[in-house]
C-alpha positions as a LaTeX table, in Angstrom:
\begin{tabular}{lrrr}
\hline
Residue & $x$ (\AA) & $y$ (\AA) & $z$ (\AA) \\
\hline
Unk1 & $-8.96$ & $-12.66$ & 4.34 \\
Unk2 & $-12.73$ & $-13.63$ & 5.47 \\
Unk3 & $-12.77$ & $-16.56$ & 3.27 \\
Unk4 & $-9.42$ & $-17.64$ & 4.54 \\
Unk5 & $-10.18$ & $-17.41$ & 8.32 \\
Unk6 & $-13.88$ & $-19.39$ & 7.63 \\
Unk7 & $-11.63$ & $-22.32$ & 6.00 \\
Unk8 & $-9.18$ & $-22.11$ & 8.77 \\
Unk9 & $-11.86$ & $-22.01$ & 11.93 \\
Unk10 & $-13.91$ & $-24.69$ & 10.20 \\
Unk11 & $-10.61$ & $-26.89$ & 9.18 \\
Unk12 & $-13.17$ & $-29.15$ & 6.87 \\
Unk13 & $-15.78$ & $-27.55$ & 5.54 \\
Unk14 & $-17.81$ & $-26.68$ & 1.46 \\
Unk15 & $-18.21$ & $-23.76$ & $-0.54$ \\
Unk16 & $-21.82$ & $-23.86$ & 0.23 \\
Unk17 & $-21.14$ & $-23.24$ & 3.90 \\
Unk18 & $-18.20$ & $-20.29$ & 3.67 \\
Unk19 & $-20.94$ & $-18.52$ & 0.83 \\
Unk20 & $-23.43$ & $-18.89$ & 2.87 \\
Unk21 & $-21.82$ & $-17.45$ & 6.27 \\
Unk22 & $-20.38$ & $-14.49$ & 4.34 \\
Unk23 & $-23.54$ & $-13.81$ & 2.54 \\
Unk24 & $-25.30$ & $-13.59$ & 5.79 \\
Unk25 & $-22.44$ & $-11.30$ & 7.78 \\
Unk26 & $-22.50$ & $-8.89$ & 4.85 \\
Unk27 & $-25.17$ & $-9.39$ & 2.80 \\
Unk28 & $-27.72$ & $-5.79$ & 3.63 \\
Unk29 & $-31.45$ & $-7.05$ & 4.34 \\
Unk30 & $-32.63$ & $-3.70$ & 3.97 \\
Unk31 & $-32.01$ & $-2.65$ & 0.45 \\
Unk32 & $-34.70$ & $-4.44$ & $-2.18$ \\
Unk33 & $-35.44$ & $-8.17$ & $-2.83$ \\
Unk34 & $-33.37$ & $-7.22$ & $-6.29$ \\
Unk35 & $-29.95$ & $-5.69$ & $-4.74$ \\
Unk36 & $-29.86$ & $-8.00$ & $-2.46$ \\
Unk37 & $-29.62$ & $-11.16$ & $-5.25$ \\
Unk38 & $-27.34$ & $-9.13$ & $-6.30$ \\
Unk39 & $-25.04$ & $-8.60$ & $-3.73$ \\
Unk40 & $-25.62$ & $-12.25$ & $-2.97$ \\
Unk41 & $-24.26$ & $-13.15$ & $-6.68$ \\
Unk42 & $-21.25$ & $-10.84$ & $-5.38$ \\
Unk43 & $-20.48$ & $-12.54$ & $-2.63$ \\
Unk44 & $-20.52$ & $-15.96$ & $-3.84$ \\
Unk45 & $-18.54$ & $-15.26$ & $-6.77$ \\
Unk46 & $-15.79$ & $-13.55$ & $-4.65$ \\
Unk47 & $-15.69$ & $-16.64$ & $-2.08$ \\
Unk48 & $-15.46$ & $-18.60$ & $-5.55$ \\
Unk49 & $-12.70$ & $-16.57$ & $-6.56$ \\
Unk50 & $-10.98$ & $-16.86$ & $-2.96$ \\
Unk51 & $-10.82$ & $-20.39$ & $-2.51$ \\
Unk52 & $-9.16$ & $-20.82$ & $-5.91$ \\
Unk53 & $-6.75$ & $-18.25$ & $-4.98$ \\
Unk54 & $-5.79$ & $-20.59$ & $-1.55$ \\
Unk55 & $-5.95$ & $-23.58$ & $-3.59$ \\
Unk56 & $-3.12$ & $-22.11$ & $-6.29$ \\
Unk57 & $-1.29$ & $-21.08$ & $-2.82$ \\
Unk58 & $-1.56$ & $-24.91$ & $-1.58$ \\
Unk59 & $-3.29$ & $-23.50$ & 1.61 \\
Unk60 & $-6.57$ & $-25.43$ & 1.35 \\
Unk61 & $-7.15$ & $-28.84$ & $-0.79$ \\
Unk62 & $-10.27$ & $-30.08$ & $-2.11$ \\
Unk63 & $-11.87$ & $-33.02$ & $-3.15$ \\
Unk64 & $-15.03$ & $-33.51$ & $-4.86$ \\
Unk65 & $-17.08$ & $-30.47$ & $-2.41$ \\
Unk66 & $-15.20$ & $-30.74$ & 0.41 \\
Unk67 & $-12.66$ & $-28.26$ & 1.52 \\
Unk68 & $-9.94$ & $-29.00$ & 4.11 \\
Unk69 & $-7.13$ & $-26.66$ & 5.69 \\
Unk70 & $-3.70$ & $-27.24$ & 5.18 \\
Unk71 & $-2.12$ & $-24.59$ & 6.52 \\
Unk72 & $-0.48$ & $-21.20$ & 5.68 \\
Unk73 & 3.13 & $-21.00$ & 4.85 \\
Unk74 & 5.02 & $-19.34$ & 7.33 \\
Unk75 & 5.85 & $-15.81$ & 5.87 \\
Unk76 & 2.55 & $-15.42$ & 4.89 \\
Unk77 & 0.87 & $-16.70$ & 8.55 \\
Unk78 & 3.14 & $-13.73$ & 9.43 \\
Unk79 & 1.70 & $-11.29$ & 7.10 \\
Unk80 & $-1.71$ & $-11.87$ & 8.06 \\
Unk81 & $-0.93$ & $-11.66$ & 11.95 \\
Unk82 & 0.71 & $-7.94$ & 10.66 \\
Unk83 & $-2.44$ & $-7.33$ & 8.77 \\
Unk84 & $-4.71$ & $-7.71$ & 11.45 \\
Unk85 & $-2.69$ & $-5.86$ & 13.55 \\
Unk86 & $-2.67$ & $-3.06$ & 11.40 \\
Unk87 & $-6.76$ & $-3.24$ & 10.79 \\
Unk88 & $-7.36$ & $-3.41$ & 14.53 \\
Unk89 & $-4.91$ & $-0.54$ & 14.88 \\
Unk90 & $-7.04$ & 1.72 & 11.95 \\
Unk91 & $-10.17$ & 0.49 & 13.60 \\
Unk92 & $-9.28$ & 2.26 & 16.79 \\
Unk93 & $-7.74$ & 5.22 & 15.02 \\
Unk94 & $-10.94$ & 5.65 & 13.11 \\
Unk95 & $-13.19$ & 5.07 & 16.64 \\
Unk96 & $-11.42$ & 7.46 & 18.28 \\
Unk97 & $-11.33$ & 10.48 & 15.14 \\
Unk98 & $-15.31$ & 9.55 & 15.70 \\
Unk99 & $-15.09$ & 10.70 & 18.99 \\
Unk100 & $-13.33$ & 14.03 & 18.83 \\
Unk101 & $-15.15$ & 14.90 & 15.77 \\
Unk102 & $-18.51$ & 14.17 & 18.11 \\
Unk103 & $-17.07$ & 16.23 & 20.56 \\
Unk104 & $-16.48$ & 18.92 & 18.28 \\
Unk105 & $-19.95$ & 18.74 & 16.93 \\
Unk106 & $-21.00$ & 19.51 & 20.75 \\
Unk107 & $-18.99$ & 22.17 & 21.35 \\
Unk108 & $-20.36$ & 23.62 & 18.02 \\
Unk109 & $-24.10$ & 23.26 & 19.37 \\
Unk110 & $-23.11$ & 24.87 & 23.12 \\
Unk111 & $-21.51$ & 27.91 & 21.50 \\
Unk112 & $-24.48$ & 28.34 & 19.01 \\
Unk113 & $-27.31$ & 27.43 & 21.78 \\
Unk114 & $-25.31$ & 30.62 & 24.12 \\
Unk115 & $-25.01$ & 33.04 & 21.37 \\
Unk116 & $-28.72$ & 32.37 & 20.74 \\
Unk117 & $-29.52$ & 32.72 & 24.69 \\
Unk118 & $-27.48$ & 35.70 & 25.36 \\
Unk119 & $-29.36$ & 37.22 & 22.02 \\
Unk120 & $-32.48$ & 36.82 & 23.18 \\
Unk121 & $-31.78$ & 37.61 & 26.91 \\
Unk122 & $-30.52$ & 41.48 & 24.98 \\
Unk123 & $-33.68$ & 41.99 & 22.66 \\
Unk124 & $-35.56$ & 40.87 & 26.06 \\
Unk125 & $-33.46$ & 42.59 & 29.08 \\
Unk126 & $-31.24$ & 45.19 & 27.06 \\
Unk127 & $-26.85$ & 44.82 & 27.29 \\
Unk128 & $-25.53$ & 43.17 & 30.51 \\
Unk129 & $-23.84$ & 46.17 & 32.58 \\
Unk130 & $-20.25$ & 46.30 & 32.11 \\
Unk131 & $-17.92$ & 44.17 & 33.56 \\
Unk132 & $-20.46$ & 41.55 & 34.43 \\
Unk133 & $-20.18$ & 39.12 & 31.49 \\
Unk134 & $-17.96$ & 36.57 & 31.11 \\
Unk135 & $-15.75$ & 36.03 & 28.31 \\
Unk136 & $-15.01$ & 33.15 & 25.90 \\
Unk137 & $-12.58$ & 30.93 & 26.83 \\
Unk138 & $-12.67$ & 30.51 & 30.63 \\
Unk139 & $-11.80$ & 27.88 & 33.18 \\
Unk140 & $-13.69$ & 27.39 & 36.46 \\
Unk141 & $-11.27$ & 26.69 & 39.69 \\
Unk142 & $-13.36$ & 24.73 & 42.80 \\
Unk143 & $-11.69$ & 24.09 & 45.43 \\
Unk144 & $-12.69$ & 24.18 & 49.19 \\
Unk145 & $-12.97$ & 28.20 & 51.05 \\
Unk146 & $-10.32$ & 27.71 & 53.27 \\
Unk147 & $-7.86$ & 26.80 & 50.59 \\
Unk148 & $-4.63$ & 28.68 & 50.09 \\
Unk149 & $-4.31$ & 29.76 & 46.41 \\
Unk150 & $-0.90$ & 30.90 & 44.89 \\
Unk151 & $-1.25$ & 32.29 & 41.51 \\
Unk152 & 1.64 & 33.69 & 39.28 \\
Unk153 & 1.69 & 35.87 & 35.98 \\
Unk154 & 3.95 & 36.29 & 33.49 \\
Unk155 & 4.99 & 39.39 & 32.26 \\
Unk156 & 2.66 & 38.78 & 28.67 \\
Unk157 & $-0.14$ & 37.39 & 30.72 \\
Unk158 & 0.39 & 34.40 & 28.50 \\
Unk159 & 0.85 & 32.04 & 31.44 \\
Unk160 & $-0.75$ & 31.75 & 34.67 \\
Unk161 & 0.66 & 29.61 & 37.59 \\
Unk162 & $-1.66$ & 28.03 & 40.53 \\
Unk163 & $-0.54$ & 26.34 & 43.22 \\
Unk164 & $-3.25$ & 24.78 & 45.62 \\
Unk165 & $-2.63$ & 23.52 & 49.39 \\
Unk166 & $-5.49$ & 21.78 & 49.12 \\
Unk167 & $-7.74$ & 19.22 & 46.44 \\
Unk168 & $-8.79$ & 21.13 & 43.37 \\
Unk169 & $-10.82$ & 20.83 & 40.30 \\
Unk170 & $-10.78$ & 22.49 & 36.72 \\
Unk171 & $-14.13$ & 22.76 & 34.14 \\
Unk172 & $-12.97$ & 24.67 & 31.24 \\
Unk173 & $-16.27$ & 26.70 & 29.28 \\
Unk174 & $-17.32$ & 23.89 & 27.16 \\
Unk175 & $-17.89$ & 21.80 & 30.12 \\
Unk176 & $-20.09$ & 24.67 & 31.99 \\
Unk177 & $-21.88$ & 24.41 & 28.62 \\
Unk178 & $-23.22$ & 21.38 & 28.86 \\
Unk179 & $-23.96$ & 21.03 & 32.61 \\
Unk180 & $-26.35$ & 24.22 & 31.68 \\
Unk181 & $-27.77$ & 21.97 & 28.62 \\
Unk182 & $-26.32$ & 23.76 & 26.07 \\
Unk183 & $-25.95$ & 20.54 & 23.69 \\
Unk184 & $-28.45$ & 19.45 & 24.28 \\
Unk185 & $-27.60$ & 16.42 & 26.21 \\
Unk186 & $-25.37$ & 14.91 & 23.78 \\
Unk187 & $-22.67$ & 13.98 & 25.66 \\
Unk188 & $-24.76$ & 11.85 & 27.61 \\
Unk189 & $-26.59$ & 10.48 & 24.53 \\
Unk190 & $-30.04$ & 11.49 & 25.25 \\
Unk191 & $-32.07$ & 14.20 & 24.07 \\
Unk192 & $-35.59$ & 14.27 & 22.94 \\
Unk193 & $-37.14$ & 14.61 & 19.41 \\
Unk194 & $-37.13$ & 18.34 & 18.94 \\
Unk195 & $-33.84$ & 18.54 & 20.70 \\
Unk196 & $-32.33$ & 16.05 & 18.44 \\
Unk197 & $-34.12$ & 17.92 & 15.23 \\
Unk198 & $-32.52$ & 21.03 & 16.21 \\
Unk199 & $-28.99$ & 20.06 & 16.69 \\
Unk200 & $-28.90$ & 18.50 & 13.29 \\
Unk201 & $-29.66$ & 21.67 & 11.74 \\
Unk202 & $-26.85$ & 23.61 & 13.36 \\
Unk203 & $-23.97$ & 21.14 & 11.63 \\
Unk204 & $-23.57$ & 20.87 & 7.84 \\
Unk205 & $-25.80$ & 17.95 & 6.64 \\
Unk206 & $-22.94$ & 15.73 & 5.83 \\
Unk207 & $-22.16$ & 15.58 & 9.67 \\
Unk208 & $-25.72$ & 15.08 & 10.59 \\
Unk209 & $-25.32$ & 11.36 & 11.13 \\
Unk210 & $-22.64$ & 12.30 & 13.92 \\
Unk211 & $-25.17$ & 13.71 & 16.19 \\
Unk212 & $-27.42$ & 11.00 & 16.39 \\
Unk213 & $-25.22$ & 8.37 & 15.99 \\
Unk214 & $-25.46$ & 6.82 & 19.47 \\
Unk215 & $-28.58$ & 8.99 & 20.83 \\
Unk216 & $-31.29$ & 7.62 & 22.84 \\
Unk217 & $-34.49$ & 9.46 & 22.49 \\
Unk218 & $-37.02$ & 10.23 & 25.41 \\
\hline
\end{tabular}
């Protein structure tokens, strides 16, 4: 598909020049002097390969080292419009599993960072009296004093009703979490060293790279 798409952009162009593009897009300049000829020698002999393929298909000519485009045949112009939809469609799936996984990971670091608190707040201050802690999962209602609040039960205290007269807003407990730096800072992608340290080691080590992934340090 790369290989295609350089011909096509280019409309004359070598084998020398599409190699050398691709090798430099996806070639990795920081593993060794020796993987890297490799990968190289990959990468050439795959564009090699490719052209061949679109010359058998009568979608690029050549003569002597130059390349020209001739065009793809209408079905598959089609196909490769559909494929490119469907990679740009994955792409976003995949950007936005990222995200709720990351968002997960947070949550995972607040909850761990309070049970830790509250912990040391007992050895330190003995049990909260009764009635005075708040329980996991909660929402937090603002809204202005003078507002007129209408709330509704069913009979299995399954579902609750509001109905406001006035603006209102909502933070469920994961959101209180992090305003009290529970994760750390995460959401807003900063944290510092130790910070950053310690959140990694309260995930599995295969979901370490999640936490950091777009963290700036300070």
């Amino acid at each position: 598909m790369k290989v295609c798409q350089k011909v096509q952009e280019k409309g004359v162009t070598s084998y020398n020049e599409v190699a050398d593009e691709l090798v430099k897009e996806f070639g990795d300049p920081s593993r060794s002097s020796g993987d890297q000829s490799f990968d190289q020698k990959n990468i050439r002999r795959r564009v090699y390969d490719a052209l061949n393929v679109l010359m058998a298909m009568n979608i690029i000519s050549k003569e002597k080292k130059e390349i020209r485009w001739i065009g793809l045949p209408t079905n598959s112009a089609q196909e490769c419009l559909d494929l490119e939809l469907r990679k740009r469609a994955s792409e976003d799936r995949i950007r936005q599993k990222r995200l709720q996984l990351q968002e997960l990971i947070q949550q995972q670091i607040a909850f761990l960072n309070l049970v830790r608190r509250n912990q040391d707040r007992e050895q330190a201050e003995g049990m909260p009296p009764h009635n005075t802690a708040i329980q996991l999962p909660f929402i937090i209602v603002n809204t202005n004093k003078k507002t007129v609040i209408d709330c509704r039960i069913s009979n299995d205290k399954s579902e609750y009703l509001f109905d406001f007269n006035n603006t209102f807003e909502i933070h469920d407990d994961i959101e209180v979490l992090k305003r009290m730096g529970m994760a750390y800072g995460l959401e807003h992608g900063q944290c510092t060293p130790q910070q950053l340290k310690e959140a990694q080691g309260m995930v599995p080590k295969a979901m370490q790279e999640y936490v950091s992934g777009e963290i700036r340090l300070w």
